[in-house]
C-alpha positions as CSV (number, residue, x, y, z in Angstrom):
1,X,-83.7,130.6,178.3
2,X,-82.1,132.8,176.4
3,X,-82.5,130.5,172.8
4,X,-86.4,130.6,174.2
5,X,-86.7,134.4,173.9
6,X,-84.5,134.5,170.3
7,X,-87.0,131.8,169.0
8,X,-90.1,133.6,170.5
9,X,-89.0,136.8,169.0
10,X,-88.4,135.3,165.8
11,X,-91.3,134.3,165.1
12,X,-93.3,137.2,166.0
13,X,-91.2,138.8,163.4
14,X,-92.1,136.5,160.7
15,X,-96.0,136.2,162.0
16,X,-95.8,139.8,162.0
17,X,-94.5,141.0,158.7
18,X,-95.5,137.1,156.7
19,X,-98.9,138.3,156.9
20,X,-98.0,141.5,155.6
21,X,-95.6,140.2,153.0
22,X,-98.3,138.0,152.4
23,X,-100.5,141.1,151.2
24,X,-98.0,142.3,149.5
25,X,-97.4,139.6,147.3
26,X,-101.1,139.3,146.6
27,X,-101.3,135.8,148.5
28,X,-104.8,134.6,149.3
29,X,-105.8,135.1,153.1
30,X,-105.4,131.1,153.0
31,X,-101.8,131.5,152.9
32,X,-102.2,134.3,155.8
33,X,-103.9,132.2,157.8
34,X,-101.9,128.9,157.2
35,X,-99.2,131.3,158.8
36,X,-101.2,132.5,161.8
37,X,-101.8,128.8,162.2
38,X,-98.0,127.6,161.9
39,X,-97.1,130.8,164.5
40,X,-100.2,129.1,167.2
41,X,-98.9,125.4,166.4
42,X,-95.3,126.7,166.8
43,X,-96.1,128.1,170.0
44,X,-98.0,125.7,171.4
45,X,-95.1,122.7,170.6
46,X,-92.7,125.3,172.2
47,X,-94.8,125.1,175.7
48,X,-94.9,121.5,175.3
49,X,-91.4,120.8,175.5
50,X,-90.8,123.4,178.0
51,X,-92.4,121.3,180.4
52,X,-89.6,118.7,179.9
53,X,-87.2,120.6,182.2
54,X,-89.8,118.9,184.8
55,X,-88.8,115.3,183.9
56,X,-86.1,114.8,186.6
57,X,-88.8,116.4,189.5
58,X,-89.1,114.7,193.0
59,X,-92.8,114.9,192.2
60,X,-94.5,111.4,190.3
61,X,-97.4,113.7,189.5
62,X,-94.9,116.3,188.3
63,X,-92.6,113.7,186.0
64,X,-95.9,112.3,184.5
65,X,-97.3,115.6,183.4
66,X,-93.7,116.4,182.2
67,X,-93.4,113.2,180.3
68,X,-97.1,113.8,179.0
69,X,-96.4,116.8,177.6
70,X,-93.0,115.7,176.4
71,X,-94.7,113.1,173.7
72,X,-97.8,115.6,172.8
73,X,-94.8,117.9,171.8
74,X,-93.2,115.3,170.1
75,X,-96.2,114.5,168.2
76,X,-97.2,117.8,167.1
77,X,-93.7,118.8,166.0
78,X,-93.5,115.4,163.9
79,X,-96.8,116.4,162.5
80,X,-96.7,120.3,162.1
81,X,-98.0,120.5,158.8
82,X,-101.0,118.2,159.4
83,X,-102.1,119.7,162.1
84,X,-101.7,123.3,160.5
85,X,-104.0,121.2,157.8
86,X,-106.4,120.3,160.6
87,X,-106.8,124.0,162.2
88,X,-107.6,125.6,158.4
89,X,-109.7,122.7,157.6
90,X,-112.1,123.3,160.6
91,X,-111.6,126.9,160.1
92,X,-110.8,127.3,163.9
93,X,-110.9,131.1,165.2
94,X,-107.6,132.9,166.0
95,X,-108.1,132.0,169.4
96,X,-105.2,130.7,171.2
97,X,-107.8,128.6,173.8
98,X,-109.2,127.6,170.9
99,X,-106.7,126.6,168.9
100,X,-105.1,124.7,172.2
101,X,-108.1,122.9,172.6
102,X,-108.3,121.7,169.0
103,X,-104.5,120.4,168.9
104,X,-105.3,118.5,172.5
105,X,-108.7,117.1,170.9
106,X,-106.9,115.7,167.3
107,X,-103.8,114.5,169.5
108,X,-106.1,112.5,171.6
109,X,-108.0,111.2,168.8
110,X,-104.5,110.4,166.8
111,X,-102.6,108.4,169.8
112,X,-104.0,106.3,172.4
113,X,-100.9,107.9,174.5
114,X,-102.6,105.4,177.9
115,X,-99.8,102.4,176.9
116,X,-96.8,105.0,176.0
117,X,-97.8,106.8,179.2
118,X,-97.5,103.4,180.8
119,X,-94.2,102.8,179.9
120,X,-92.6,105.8,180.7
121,X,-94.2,106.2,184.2
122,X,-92.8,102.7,184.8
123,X,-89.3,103.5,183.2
124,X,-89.5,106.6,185.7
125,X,-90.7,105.5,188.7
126,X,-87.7,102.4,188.4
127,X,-85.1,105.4,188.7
């Protein structure tokens, strides 16, 4: 929890004074928003795996949403920069919904995650 709140913290600091270093250093607003983007992704692969704590639950329902969100965070941490690509390309808004919704959207259209899903619920459901 406590690595969590030092790695939340973090980066807030950089998102915080990138931008403005970023301005300083007479970057174009491209590089200022490829940061705001990295700080969303970063985020958003942080909640992912958050969810693994879940994986050992009583709950089938509970385990497959854990183990769901487990492999999107996977993804999207072994694909940071493309997907950092894929927000600035589509010049999504600084919207965190937004941005959420986007990420979801090109990791469904990247993986057909029904046969890893399959195997894990089975290798889960055997314990």
């Amino acid at each position: 929890m406590k690595r969590n709140i030092i790695v939340v913290l973090i980066g807030t600091l950089f998102f915080v004074f990138g931008g403005a270093l970023a301005g300083f250093c007479g970057e174009a607003e491209n590089g200022s928003s490829s940061l705001t983007y990295s700080a969303f992704v970063d985020n958003y692969i942080q909640k992912c795996n958050g969810k693994a704590d879940f994986l050992d639950s009583g709950s089938l329902n509970i385990r497959v949403s854990a183990m769901r969100a487990t492999l999107k965070g996977a993804f999207m941490q072994s694909n940071r920069i493309a997907m950092i690509d894929y927000l600035m390309e589509k010049d999504v808004p600084m919207n965190a919904d937004r941005i959420e919704y986007n990420l979801t959207r090109k990791y469904t259209e990247s993986v057909h995650p029904q046969e890893a899903y399959a195997l894990l619920i089975k290798e889960k459901a055997g314990h």
